[in-house]
N, C-alpha and C positions, 0 to 999 in steps of 0.2 A: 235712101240708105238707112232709113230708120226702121224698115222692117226687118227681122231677124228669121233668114231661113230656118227650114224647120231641123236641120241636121244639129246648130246653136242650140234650139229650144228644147232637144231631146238630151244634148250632150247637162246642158241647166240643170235639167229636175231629177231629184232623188230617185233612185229605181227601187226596187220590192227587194225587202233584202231577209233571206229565208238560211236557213239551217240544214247543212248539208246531214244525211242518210248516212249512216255507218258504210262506210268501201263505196261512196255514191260518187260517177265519175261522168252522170249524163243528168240533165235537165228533166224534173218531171215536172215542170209548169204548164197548164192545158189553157189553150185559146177561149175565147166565145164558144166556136163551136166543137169544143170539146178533145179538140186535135193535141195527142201529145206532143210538146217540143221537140225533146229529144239530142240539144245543142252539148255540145261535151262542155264540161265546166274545165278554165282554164285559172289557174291562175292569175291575180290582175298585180298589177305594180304600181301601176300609174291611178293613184284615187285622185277624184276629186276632191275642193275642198266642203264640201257638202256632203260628203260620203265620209269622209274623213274625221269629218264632226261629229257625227255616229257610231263608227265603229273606232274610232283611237287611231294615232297615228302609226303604222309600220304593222298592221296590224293584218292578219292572215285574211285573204279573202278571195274569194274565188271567182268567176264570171262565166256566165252562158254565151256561148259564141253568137248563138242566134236571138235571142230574147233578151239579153243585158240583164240578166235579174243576176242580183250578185248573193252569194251564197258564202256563211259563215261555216269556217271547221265544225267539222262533228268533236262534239266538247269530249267523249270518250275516246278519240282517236289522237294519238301522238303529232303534234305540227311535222309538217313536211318541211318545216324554215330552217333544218337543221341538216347538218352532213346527214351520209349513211351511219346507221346505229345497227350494235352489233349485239 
């Protein structure tokens, strides 16, 4: 019982956390062998508390569906955490 599957040990360590592209709505993180991602970036709600720690609490962030790499707002771009603006 003292080993820790590997799904615990991924869910633990901090993921790469990069800066979203002006209107960027897809992952351009490339593997080893060069392969684009391509995972849509969703919104994330649920940080951990390691994630949390770095980027502030309540704080806008995005996530690769496929890759977990978490992605901060483009700092030109208006937050999305707000109603429609007119």
């Amino acid at each position: 019982m003292a080993e820790e599957t590997p799904e615990v040990a991924q869910v633990s360590a901090v993921p790469k956390i990069k800066t979203r592209k002006p209107k960027q709505r897809a992952c351009d993180e490339r593997n080893e062998k060069g392969k684009l991602c391509a995972g849509h970036l969703k919104r994330w709600y649920d940080l951990t508390p390691e994630v949390e720690a770095i980027v502030g609490k309540g704080a806008e962030i995005y996530r690769c569906e496929f890759c977990k790499i978490l992605f901060r707002p483009d700092p030109k771009q208006q937050p999305n955490s707000y109603t429609l603006r007119y």
